[in-house]
N, C-alpha and C positions, 0 to 999 in steps of 0.2 A: 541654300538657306531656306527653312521653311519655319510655319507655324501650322499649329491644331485650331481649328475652326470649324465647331459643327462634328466634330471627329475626325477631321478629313484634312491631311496634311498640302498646303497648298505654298506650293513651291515662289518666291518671289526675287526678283531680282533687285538691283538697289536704282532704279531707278527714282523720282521725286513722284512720278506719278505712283508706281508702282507701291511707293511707301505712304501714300494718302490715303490707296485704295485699304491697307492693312489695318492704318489707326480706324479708316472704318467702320471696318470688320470688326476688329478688337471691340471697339467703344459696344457696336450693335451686340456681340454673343455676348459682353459683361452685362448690357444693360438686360438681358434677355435672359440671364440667370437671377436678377435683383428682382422681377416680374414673378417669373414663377418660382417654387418652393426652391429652394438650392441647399446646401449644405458650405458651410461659408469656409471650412477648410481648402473644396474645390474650389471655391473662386479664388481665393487667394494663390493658391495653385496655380492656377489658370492666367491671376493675373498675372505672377512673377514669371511665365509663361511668353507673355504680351510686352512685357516691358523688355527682359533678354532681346528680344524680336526688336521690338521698335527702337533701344536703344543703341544698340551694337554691343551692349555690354557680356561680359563673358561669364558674371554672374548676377543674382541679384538674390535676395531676401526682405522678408519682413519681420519684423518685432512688434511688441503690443503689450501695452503694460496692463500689468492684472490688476484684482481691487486693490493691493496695497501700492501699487505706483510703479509695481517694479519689473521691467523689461525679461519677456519671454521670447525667445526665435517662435514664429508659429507656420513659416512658409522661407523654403529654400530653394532656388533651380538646381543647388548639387553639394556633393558633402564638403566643396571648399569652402560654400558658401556659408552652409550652416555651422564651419568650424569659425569663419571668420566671424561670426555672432555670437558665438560662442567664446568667443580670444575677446572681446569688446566686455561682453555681458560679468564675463568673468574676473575682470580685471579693473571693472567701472568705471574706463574709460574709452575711448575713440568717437569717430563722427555720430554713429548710431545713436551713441548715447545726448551727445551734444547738440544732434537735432533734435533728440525727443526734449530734454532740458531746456532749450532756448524757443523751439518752435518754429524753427525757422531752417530753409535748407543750409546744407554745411558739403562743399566740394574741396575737397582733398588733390590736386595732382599728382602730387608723390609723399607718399606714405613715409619716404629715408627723410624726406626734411619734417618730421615730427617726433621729434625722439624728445623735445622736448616741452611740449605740448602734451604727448601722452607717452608718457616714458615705458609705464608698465606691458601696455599694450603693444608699442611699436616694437621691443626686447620680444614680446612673447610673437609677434608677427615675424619678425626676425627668422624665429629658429624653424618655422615653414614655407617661408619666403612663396606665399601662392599670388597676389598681386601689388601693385602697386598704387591704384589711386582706387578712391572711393567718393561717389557722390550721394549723400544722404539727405530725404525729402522726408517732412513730416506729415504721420496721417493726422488732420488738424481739425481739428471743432473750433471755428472761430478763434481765440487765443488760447485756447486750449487742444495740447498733444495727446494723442490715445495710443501713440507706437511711431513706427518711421519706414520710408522704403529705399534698402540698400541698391544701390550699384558698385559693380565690380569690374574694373579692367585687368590686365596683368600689366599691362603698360603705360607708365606715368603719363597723363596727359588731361586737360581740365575739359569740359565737355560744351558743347553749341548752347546756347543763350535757348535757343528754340530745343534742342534736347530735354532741358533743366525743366522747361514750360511743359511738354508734353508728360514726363516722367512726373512731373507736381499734380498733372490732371489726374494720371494713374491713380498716382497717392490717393486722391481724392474720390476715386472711385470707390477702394477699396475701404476708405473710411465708411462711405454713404452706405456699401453691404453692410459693414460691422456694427452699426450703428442699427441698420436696419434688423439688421438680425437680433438683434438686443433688445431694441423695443419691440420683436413678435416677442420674443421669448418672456417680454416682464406682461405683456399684454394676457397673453396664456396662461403664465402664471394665476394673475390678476384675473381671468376668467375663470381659472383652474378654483382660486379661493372662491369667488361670487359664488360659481354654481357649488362649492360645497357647504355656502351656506344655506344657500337657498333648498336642498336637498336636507340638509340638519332640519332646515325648520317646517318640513312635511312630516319631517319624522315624529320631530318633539309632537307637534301639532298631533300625531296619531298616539302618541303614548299619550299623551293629555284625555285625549279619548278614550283610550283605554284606563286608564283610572278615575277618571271619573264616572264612568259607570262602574269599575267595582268598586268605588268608595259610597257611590250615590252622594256627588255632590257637585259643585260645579268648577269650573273649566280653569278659575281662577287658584280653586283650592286645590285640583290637580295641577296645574305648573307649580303650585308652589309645594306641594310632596315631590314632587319630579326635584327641584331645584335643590332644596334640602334634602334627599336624598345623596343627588350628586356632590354635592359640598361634602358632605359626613363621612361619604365612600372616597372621597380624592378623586374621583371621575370627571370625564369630561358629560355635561348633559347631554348632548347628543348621542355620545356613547350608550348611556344608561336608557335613553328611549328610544336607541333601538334596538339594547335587547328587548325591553318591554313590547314592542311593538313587533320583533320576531317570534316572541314566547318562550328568550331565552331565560327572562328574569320575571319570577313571578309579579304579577302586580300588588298581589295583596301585601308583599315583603315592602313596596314601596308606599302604597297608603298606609300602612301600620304606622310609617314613619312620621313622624310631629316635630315639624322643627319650631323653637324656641317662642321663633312670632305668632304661628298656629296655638301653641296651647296658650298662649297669652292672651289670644283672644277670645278663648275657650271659655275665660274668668269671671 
């Protein structure tokens, strides 16, 4: 029995010591990818990885509900795993879905005493018979679910008080990445808009410049040809100055332009 650590497959036996030393291990290389840049499909990876390992289990998966609410497999240990998220997801029922819906863990021992609990599902498990119990933890934001993390035995049987506890922390790991990764990604975004404003408004600021020296006049009567311009063309204004401002569009095309409050003032 081993796990990937650092890259490096390290062999462990089932000792208690043995097994404290691994949650260590685990906790430090998840915590060591949430530090630096990561890409949060590997961690997830990685985690369902860490939990096989830690929990004896023979598979495991995660789920994660998109913007509309609705449950996607996004991390699998093998392709039983991800059909069994797939036989749930598909059938909109089982523990998966029962933990993301309630928020709370949901432990299965034998999947034959549910037939009618979830009828659809247990029929469609049936006809591949790959295990028998499942224990499902939510990844949880306070009272609220953002997905769930499967466990998979092939043999009926409900799992240690202290298993349930570790496997919950997991869960909570991989929430605190996805979360984490969600707020770089809106954060960037959110930088990504600022500096294209900030960038639009050097620009404008130089197409203002350049019309009001070829209109000879001042700074206010050029934003406001720039402006009336771009209304009349359907354009966005920052568009429009910065052709003016590359030499794509004449400037004289754009002072010619009088919009409705300019010649009003004119009077």
């Amino acid at each position: 029995m081993g796990v990937e650590i650092g890259g490096e497959a390290t062999a462990v036996s089932e000792t208690g010591a043995d097994r404290e030393q691994l949650v260590s291990r685990a906790f430090v290389a998840l915590a060591d990818t949430l530090v630096d840049d990561y890409d949060i499909i590997d961690l997830l990876d990685r985690l369902i990885g860490f939990t096989v390992e830690l929990l004896d289990a023979d598979a495991a998966g995660i789920v994660l509900a998109d913007a509309r609410g609705e449950l996607r497999a996004v991390a699998a240990s093998s392709e039983a795993a991800e059909l069994m998220e797939l036989l749930q997801l598909q059938s909109s029922e089982g523990p998966c879905l029962e933990c993301y819906h309630r928020v709370a863990p949901i432990s299965v021992p034998d999947l034959h005493e549910t037939t009618t609990r979830w009828p659809v599902f247990t029929t469609a498990l049936a006809e591949h018979g790959i295990f028998r119990s499942v224990h499902a933890l939510p990844l949880r934001l306070r009272r609220q679910a953002i997905g769930a993390l499967n466990l998979f035995h092939s043999s009926p049987g409900a799992l240690p008080v202290t298993d349930l506890a570790l496997g919950q922390a997991l869960a909570d790991v991989a929430t605190i990445g996805i979360l984490q990764e969600r707020a770089i990604r809106r954060r960037e975004v959110l930088n990504e808009q600022l500096q294209t404003a900030l960038n639009s408004r050097v620009v404008i600021e130089q197409a203002k410049g350049v019309l009001a020296q070829n209109g000879r006049f001042g700074m206010d009567e050029a934003f406001d040809r720039l402006r009336g311009y771009a209304r009349a063309s359907n354009a966005r204004l920052a568009d429009v100055a910065r052709k003016i401002a590359t030499g794509v569009l004449d400037p004289a095309e754009v002072t010619a332009h009088r919009t409705h409050h300019t010649a009003q003032s004119d009077v």
